[in-house]
PDB file of N, CA, C and O in Angstrom, chain B, residues numbered from 101:
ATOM      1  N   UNK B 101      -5.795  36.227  -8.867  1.00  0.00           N
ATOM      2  CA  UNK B 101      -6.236  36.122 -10.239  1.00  0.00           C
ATOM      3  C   UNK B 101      -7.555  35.349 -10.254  1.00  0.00           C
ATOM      4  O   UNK B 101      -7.843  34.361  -9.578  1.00  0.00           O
ATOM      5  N   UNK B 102      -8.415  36.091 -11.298  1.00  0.00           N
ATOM      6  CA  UNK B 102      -9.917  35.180 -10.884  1.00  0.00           C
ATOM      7  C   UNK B 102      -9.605  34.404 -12.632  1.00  0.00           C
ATOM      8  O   UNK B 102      -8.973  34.813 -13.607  1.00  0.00           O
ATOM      9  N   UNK B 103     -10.422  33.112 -12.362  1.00  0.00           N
ATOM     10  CA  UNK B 103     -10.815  32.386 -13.642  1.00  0.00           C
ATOM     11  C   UNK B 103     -11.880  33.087 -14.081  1.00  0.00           C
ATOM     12  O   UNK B 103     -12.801  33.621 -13.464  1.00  0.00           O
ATOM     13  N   UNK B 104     -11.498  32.977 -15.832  1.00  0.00           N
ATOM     14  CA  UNK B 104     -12.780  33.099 -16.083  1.00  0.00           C
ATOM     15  C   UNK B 104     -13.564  32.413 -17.166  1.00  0.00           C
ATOM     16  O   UNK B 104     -14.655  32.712 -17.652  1.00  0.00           O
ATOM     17  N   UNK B 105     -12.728  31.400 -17.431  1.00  0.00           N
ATOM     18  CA  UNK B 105     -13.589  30.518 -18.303  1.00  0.00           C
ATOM     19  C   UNK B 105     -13.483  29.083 -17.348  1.00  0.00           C
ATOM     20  O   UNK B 105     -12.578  28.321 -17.689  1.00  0.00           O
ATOM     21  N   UNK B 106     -14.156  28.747 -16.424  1.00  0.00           N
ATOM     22  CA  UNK B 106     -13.870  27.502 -15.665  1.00  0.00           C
ATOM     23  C   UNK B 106     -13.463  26.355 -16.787  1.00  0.00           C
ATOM     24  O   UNK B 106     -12.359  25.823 -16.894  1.00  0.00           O
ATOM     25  N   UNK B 107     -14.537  26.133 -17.525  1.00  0.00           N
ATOM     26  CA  UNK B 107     -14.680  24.893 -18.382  1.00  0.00           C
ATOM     27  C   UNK B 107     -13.016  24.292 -18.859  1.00  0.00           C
ATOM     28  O   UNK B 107     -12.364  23.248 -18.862  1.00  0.00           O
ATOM     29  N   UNK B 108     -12.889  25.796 -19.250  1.00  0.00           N
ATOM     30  CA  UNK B 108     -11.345  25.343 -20.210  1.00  0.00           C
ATOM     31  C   UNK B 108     -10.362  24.944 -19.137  1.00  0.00           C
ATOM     32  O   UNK B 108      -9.628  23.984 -19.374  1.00  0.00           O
ATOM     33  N   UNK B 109     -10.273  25.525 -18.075  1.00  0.00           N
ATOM     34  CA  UNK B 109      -9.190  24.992 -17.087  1.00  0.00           C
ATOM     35  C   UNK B 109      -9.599  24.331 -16.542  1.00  0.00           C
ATOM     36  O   UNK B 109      -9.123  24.441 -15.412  1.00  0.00           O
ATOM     37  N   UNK B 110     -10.463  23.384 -16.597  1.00  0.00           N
ATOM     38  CA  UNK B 110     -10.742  22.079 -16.178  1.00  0.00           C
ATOM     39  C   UNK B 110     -10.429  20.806 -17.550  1.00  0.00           C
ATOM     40  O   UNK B 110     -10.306  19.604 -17.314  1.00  0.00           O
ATOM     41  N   UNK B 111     -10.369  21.267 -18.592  1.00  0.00           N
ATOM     42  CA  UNK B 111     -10.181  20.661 -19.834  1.00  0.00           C
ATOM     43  C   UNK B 111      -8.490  20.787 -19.788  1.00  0.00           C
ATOM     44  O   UNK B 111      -7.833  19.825 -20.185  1.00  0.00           O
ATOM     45  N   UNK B 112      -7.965  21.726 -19.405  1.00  0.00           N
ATOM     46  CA  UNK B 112      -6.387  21.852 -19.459  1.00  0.00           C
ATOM     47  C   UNK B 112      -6.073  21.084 -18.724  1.00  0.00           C
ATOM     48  O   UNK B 112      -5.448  20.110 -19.146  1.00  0.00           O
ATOM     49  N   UNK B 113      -6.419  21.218 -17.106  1.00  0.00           N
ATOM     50  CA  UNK B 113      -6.130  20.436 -15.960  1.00  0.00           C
ATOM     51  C   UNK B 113      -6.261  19.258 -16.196  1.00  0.00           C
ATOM     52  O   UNK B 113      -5.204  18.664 -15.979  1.00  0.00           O
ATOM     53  N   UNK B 114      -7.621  18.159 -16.786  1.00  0.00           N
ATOM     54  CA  UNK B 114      -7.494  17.046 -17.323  1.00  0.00           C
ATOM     55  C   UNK B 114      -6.876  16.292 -18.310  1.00  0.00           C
ATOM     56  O   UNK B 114      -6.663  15.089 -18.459  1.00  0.00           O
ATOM     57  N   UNK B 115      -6.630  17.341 -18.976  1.00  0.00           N
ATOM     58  CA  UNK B 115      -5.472  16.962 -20.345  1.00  0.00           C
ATOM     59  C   UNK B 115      -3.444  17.000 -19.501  1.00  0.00           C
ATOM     60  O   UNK B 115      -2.455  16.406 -19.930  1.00  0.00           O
ATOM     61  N   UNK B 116      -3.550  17.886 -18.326  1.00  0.00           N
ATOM     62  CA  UNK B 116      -2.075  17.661 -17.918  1.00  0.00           C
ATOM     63  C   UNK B 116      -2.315  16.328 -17.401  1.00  0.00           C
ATOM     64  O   UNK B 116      -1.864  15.304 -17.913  1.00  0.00           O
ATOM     65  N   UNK B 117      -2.959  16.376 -16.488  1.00  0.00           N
ATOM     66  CA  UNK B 117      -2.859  14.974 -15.417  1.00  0.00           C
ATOM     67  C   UNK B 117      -2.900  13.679 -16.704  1.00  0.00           C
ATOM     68  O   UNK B 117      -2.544  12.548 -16.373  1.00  0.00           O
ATOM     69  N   UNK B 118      -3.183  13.844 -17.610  1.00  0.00           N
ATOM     70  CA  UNK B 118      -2.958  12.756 -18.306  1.00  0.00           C
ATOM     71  C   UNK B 118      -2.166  12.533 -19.179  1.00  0.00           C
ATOM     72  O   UNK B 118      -2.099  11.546 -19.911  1.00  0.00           O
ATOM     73  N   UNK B 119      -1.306  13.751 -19.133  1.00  0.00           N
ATOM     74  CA  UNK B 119       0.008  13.557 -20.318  1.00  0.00           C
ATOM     75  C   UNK B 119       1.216  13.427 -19.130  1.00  0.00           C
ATOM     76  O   UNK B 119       2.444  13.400 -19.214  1.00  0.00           O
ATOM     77  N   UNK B 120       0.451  13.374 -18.198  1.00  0.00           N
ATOM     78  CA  UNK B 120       1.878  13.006 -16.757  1.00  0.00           C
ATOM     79  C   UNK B 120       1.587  11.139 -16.546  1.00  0.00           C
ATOM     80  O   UNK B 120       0.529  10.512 -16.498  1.00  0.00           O
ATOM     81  N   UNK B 121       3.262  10.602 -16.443  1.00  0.00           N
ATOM     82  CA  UNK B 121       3.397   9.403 -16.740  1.00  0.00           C
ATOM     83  C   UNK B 121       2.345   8.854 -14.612  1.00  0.00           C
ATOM     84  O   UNK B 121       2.192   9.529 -13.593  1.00  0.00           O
ATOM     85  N   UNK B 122       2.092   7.939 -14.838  1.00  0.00           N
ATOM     86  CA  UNK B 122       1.784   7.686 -13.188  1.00  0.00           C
ATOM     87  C   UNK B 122       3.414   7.015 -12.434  1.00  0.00           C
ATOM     88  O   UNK B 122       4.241   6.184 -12.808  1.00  0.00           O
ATOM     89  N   UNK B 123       3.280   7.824 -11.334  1.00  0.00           N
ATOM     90  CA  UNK B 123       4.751   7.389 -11.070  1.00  0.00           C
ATOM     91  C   UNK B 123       4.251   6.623  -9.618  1.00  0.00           C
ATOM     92  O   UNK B 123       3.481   7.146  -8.813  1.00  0.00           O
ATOM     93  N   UNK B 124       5.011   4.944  -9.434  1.00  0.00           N
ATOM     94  CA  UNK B 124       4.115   4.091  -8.686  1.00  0.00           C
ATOM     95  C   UNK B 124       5.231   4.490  -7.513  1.00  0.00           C
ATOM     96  O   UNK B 124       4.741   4.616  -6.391  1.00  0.00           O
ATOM     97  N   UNK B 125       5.898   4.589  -7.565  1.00  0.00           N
ATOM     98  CA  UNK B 125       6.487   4.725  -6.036  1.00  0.00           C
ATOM     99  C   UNK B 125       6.070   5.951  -5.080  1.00  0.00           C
ATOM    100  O   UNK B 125       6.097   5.849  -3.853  1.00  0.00           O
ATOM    101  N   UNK B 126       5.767   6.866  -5.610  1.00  0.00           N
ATOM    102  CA  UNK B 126       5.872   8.280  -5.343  1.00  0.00           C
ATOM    103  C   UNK B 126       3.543   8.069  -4.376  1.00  0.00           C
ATOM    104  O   UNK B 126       2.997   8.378  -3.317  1.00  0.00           O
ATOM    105  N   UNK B 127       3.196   7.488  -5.509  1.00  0.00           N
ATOM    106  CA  UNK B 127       2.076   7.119  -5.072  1.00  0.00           C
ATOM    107  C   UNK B 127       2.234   5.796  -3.891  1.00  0.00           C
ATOM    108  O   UNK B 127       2.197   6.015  -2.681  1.00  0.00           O
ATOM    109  N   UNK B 128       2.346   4.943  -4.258  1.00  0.00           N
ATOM    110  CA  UNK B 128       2.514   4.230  -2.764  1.00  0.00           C
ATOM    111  C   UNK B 128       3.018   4.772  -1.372  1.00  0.00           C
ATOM    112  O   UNK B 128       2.548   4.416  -0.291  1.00  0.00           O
ATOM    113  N   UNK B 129       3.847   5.511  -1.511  1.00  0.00           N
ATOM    114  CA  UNK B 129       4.317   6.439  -0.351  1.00  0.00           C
ATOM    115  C   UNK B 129       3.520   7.208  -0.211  1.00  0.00           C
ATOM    116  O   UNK B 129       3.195   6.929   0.943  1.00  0.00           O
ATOM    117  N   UNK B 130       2.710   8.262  -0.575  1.00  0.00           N
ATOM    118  CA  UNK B 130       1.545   8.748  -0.367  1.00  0.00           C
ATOM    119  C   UNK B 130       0.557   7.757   0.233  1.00  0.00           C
ATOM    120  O   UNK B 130      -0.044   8.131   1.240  1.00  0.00           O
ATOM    121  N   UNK B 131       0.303   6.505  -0.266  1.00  0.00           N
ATOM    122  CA  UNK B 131      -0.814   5.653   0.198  1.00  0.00           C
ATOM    123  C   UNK B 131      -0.696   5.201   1.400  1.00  0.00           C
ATOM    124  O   UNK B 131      -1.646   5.025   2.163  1.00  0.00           O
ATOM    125  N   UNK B 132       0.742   4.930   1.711  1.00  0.00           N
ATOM    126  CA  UNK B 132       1.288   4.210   3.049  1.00  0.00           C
ATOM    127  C   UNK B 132       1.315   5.487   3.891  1.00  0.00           C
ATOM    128  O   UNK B 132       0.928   5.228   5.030  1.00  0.00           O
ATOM    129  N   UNK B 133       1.610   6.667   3.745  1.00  0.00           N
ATOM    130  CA  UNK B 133       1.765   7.856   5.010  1.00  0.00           C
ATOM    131  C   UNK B 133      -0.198   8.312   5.103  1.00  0.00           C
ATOM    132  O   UNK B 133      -0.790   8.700   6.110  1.00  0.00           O
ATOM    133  N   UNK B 134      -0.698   8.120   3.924  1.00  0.00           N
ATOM    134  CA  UNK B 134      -2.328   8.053   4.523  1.00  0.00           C
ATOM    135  C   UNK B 134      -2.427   7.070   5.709  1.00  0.00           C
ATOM    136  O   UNK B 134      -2.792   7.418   6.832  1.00  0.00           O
ATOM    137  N   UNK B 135      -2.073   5.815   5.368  1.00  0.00           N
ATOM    138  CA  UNK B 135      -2.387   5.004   6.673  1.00  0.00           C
ATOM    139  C   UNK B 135      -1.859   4.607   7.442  1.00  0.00           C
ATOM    140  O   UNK B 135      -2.202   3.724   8.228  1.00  0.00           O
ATOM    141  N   UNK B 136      -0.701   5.302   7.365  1.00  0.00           N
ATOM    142  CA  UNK B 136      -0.184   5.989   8.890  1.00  0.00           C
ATOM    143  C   UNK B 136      -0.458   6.694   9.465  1.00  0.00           C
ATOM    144  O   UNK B 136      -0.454   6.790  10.692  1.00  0.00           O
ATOM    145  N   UNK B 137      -0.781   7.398   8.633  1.00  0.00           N
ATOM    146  CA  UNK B 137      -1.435   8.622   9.450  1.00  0.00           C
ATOM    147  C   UNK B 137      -2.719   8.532  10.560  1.00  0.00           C
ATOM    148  O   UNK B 137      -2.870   8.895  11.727  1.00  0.00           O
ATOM    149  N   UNK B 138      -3.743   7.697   9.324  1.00  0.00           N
ATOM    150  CA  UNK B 138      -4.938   7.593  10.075  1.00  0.00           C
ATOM    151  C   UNK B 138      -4.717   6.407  11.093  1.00  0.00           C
ATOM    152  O   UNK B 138      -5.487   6.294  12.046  1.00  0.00           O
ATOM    153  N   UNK B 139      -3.674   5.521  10.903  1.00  0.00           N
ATOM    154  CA  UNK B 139      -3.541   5.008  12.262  1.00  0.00           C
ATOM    155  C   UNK B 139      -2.820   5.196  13.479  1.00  0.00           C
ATOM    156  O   UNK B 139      -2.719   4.368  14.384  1.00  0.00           O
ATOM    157  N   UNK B 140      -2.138   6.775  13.425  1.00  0.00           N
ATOM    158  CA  UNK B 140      -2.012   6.916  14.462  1.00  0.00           C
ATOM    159  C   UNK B 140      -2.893   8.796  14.873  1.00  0.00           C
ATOM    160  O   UNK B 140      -2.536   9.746  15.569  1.00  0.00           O
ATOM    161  N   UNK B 141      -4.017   8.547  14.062  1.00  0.00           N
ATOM    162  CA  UNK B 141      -5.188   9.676  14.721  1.00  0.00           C
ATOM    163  C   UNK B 141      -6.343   8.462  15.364  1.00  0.00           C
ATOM    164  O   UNK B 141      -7.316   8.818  16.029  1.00  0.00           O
ATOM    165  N   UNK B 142      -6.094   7.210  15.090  1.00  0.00           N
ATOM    166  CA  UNK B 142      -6.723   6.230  15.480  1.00  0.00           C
ATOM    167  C   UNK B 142      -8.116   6.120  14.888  1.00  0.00           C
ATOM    168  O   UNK B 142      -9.162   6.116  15.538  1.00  0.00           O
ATOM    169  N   UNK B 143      -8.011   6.044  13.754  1.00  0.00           N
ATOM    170  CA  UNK B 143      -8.982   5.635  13.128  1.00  0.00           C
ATOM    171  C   UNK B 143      -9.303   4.356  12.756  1.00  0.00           C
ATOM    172  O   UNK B 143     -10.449   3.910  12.708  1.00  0.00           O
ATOM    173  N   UNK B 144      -8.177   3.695  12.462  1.00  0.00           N
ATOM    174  CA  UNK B 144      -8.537   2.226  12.580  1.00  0.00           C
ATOM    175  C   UNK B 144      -6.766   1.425  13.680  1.00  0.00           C
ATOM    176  O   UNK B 144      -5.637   1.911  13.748  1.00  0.00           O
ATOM    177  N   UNK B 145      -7.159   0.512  14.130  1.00  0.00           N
ATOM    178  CA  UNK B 145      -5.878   0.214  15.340  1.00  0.00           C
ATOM    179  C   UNK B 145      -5.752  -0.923  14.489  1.00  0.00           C
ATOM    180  O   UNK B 145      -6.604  -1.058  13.611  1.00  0.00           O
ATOM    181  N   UNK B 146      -4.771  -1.828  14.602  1.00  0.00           N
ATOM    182  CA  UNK B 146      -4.334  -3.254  13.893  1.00  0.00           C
ATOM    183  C   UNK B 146      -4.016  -3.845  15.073  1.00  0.00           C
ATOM    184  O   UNK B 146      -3.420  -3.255  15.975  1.00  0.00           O
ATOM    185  N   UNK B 147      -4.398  -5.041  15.125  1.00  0.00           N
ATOM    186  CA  UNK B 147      -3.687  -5.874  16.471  1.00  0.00           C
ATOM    187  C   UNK B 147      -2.578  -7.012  15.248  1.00  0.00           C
ATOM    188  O   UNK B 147      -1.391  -7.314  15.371  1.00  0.00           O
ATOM    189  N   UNK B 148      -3.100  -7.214  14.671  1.00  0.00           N
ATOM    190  CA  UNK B 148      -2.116  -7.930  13.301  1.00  0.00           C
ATOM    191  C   UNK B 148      -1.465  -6.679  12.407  1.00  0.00           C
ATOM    192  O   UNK B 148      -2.224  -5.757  12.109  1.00  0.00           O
ATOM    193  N   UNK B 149      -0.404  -6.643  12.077  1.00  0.00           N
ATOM    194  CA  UNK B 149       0.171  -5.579  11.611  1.00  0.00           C
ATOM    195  C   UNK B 149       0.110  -5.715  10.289  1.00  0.00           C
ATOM    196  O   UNK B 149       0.440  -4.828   9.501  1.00  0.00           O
ATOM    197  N   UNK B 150      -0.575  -7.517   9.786  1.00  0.00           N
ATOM    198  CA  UNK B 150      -0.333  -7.720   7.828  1.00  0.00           C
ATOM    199  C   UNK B 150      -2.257  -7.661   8.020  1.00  0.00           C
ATOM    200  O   UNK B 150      -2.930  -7.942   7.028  1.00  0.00           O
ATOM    201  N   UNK B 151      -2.790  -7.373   9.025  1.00  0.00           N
ATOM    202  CA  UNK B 151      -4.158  -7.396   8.870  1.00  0.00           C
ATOM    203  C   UNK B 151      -4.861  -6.378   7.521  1.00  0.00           C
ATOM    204  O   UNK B 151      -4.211  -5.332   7.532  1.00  0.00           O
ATOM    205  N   UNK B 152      -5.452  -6.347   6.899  1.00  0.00           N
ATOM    206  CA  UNK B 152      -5.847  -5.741   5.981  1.00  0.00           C
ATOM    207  C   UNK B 152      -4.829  -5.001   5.017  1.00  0.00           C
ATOM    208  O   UNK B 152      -4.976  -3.848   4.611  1.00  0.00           O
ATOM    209  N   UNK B 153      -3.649  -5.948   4.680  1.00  0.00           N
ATOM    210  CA  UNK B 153      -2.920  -5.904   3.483  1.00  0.00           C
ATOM    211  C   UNK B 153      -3.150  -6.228   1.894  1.00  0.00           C
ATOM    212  O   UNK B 153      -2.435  -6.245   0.892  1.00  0.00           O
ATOM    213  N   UNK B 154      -4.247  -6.424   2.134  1.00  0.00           N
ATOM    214  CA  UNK B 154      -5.184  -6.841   0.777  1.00  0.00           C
ATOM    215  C   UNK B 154      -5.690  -5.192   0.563  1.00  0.00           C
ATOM    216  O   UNK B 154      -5.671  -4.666  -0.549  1.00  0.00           O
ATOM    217  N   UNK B 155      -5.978  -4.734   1.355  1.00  0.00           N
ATOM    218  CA  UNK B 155      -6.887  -3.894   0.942  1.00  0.00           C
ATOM    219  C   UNK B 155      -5.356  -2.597   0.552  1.00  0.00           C
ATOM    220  O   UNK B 155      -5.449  -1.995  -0.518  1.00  0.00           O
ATOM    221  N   UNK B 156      -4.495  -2.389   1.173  1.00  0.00           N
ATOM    222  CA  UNK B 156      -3.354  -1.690   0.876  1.00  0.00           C
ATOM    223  C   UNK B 156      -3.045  -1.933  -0.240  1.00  0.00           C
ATOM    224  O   UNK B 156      -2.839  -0.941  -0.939  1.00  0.00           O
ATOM    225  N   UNK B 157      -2.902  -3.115  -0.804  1.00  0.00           N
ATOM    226  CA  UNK B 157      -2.087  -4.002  -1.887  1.00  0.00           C
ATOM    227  C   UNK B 157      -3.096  -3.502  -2.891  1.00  0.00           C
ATOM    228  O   UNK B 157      -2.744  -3.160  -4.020  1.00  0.00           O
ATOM    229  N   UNK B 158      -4.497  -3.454  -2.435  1.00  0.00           N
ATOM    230  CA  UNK B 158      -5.304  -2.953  -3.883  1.00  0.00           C
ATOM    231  C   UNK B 158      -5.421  -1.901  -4.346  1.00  0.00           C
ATOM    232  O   UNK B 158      -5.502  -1.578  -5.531  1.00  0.00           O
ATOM    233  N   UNK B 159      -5.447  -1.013  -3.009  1.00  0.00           N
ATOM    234  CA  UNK B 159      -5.144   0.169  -3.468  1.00  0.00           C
ATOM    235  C   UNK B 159      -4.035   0.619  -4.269  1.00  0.00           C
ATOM    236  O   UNK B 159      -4.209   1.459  -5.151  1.00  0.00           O
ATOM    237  N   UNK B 160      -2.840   0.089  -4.009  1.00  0.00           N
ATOM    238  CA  UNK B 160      -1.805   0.657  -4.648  1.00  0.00           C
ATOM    239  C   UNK B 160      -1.663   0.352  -5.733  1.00  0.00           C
ATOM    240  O   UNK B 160      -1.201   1.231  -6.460  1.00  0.00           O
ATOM    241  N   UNK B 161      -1.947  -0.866  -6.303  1.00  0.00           N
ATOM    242  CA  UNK B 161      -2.503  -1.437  -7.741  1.00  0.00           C
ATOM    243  C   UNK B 161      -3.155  -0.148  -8.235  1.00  0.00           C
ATOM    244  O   UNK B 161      -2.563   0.639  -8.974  1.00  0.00           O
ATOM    245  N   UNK B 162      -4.649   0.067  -7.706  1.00  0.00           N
ATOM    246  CA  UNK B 162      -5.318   1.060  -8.718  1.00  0.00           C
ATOM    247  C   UNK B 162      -4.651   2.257  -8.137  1.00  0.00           C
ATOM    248  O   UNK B 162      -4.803   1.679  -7.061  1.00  0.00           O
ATOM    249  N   UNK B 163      -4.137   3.222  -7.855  1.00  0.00           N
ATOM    250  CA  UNK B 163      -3.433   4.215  -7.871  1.00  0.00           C
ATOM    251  C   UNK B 163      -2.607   3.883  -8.781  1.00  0.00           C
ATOM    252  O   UNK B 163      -2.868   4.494  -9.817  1.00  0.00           O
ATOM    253  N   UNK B 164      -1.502   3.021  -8.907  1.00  0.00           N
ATOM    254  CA  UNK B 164      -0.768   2.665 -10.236  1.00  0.00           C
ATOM    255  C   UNK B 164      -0.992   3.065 -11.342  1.00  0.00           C
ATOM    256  O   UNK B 164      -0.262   3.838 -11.962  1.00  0.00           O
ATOM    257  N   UNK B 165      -2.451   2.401 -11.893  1.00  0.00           N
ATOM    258  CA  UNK B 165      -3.269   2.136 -13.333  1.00  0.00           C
ATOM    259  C   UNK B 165      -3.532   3.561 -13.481  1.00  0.00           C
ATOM    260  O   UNK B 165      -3.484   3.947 -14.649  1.00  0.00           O
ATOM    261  N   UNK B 166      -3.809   4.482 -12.565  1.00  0.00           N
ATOM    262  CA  UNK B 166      -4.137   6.375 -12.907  1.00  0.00           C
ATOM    263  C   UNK B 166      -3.060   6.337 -13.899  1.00  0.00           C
ATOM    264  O   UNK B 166      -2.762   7.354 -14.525  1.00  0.00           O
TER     265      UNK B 166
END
């Protein structure tokens, strides 16, 4: 099926994502299997395992607030 008014299904698409509640668990688990992931394609290694838990912790905050 081709679009053919882009505009409007980008106006629909922005109007769902925002009548959907943010659900924080469902997002943190997403956030935590990202950086699992990328730490074991080795993108970043931890020799401290709470090393850059600030930066996890913030993220999941603003993923929340969506």
């Amino acid at each position: 099926m081709m679009v053919k008014n882009a505009a409007m299904l980008e106006r629909f698409e922005a109007e769902f994502i925002r009548s959907q509640p943010a659900d924080f668990h469902r997002n943190l688990a997403i956030v935590e299997a990202l950086a699992h992931e990328a730490e074991a394609l080795g993108v970043f290694r931890r020799k401290d395992p709470l090393e850059g838990i600030e930066t996890i912790t913030r993220v999941a905050r603003a993923v929340n607030r969506v």
